[in-house]
N, C-alpha and C positions, 0 to 999 in steps of 0.2 A: 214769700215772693221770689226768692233766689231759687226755691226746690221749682215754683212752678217758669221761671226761666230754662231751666234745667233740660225741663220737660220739652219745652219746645224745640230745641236744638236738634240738629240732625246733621248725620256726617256724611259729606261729601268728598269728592274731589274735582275740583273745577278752576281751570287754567284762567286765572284772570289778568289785567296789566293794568299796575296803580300808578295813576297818573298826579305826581304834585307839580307843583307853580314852575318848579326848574328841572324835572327830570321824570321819568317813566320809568316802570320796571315789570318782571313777571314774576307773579308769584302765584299760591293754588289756597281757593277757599278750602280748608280744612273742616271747619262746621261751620253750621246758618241756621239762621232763624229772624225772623220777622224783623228784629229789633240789629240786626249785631251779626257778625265773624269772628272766628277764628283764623286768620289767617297765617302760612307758612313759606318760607321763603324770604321773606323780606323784614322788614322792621323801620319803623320810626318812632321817632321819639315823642314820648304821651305827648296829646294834645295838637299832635298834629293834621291840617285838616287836607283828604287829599280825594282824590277820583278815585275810583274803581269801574273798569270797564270790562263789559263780557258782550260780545252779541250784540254788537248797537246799542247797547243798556247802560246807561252811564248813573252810578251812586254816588250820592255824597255822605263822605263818612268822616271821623275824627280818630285817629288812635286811642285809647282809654289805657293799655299799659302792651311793654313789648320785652321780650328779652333779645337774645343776640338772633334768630332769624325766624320770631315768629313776635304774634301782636293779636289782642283782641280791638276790634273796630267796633265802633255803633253808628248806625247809619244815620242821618239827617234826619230822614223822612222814614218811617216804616217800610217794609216791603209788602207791596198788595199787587204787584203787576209785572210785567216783563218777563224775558228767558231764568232768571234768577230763580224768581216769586213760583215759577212753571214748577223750574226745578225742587224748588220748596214742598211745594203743594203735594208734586208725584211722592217725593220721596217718605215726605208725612206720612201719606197716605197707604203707604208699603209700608211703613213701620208698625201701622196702629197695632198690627196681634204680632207681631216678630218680633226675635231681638232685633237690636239695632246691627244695621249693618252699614258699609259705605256705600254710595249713589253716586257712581263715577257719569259726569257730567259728557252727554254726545259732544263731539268735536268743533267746537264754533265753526261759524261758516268762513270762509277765506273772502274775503272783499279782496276783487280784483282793483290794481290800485296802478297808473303808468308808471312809477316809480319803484316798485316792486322787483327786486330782483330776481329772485327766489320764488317759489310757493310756495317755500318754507322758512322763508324769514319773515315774522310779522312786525309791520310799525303799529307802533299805539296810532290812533284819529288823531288830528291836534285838537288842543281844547283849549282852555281858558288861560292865559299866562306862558304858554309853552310857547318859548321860540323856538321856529322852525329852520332859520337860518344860520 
């Protein structure tokens, strides 16, 4: 069961922002597959349960173990759908006769937002818990 986990995994790079009860952050999916991430950058402490947002695409996941700036995640729900699932699917699908290689993920779109200062400073959406004021 672990070899064919394994199997399904595929390596990416894709700027996401994980969003928990009191605070957002950025960090980059490092691998993906159906069930779970690798994620890099950030870290919480097992068991923690948080957001992940890319593209309008909002996950719900748990941490399952982290070291000091990285974390494997398992998603709530499988992935079968969204920019995520898209991304999944092409890069599978490049892999099947090649070595494995990384699938750097196109640039999320910018939502133009009035609050916005920049076009290069991004706010996470608000979501469930997050104060805004």
């Amino acid at each position: 069961m672990d070899n064919n986990r394994r199997r399904e995994r595929v390596v990416v790079d894709i700027p996401v922002t994980l969003v928990t009860v009191l605070d957002s952050t950025e960090a980059v999916i490092a691998d993906l597959s159906r069930e779970g991430a690798q994620i890099v950058g950030a870290a919480f402490r097992a068991g923690t349960r948080f957001q992940i947002e890319y593209a309008d695409q909002t996950l719900y996941a748990q941490c399952r173990w982290s070291e000091v700036d990285r974390m494997g995640v398992r998603f709530q729900f499988d992935l079968t759908d969204g920019p995520l699932y898209d991304i999944l699917a092409l890069a599978m699908h490049d892999n099947d006769d090649a070595a494995p290689a990384a699938y750097t993920s196109p640039p999320a779109p910018v939502m133009s937002r009035p609050f916005q200062a920049s076009p290069f400073f991004r706010h996470a959406p608000p979501s469930f818990g997050r104060r805004t004021s």
